[in-house]
C-alpha positions in Angstrom: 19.0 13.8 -17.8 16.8 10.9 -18.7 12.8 11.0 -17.7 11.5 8.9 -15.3 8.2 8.8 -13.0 10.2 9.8 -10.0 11.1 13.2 -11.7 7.4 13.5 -13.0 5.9 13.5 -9.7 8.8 15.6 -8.3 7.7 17.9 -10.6 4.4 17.7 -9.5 4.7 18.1 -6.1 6.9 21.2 -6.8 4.1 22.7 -9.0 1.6 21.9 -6.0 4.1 23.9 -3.5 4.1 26.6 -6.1 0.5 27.0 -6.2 0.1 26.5 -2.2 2.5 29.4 -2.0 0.4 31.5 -4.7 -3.0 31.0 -2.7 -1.3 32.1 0.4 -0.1 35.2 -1.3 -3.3 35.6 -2.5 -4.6 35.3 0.4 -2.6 37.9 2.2 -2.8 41.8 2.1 -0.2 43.7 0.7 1.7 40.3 -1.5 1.2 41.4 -4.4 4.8 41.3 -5.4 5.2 37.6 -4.2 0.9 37.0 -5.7 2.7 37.8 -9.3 6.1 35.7 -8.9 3.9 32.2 -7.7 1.4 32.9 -10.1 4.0 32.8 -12.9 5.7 29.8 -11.3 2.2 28.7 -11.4 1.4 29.3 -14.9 4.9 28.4 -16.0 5.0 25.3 -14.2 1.8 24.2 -15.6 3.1 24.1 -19.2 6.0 22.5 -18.2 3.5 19.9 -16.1 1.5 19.2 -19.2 4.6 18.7 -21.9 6.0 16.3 -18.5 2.8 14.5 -18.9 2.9 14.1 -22.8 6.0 12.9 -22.7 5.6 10.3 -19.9 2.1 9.5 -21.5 4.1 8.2 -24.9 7.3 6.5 -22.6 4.8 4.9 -20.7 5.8 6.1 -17.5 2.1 7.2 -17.2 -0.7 5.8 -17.5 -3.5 7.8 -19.0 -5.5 8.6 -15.5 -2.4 10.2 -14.2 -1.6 12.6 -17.5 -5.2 14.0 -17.6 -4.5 14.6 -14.0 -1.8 16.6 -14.4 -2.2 18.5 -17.3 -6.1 19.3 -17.9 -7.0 19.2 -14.4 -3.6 21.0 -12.7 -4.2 24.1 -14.4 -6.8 24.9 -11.6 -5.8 22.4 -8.8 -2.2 21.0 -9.4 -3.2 19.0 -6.0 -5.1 16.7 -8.0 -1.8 15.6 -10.4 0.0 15.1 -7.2 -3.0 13.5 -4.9 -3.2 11.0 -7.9 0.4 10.1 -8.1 0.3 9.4 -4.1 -2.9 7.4 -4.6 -1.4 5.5 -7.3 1.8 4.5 -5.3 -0.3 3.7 -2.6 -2.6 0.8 -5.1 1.0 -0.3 -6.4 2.4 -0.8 -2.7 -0.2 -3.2 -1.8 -0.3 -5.0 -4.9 3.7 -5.1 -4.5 4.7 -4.8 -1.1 7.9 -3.5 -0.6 10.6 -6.1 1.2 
């Protein structure tokens, strides 16, 4: 399966639902059992998140911005990989509007 910047941020949005789902655990008595499973979904998803970002860094799928994003800042807010990819899409939509 080839990479591409559609399965990066598909990734990333998944990671962001995995860590959504691991606060609300968190957040409710008596989940511990479903606390442990997001947070390794969490953890394990952030190492995947940050090789994702290396590798799209170097293929130039990426820019820069976008790989710090993910990987140095998604290991305590994965919402800020994924609020960056939709902010992104956004500047390229108006500077190529879609026909």
């Amino acid at each position: 399966m080839t990479l591409t910047r559609r399965r990066i941020k598909a990734a990333s949005f998944t990671h962001s639902a995995a860590y959504l789902c691991l606060l609300v655990a968190w957040a409710v008595p008596g989940a511990a059992s479903a606390e442990m499973v997001f947070g390794w979904a969490h953890g394990l998803g952030w190492f995947v998140m940050c090789a994702l970002a290396v590798v799209g860094l170097r293929k130039r799928l990426i820019d820069l911005r976008l790989a710090v994003a993910i990987a140095v800042l998604g290991a305590v807010g994965p919402f800020l990989g994924t609020a960056e990819f939709v902010r992104q899409d956004r500047a390229l939509a108006r500077v190529r509007p879609v026909l």
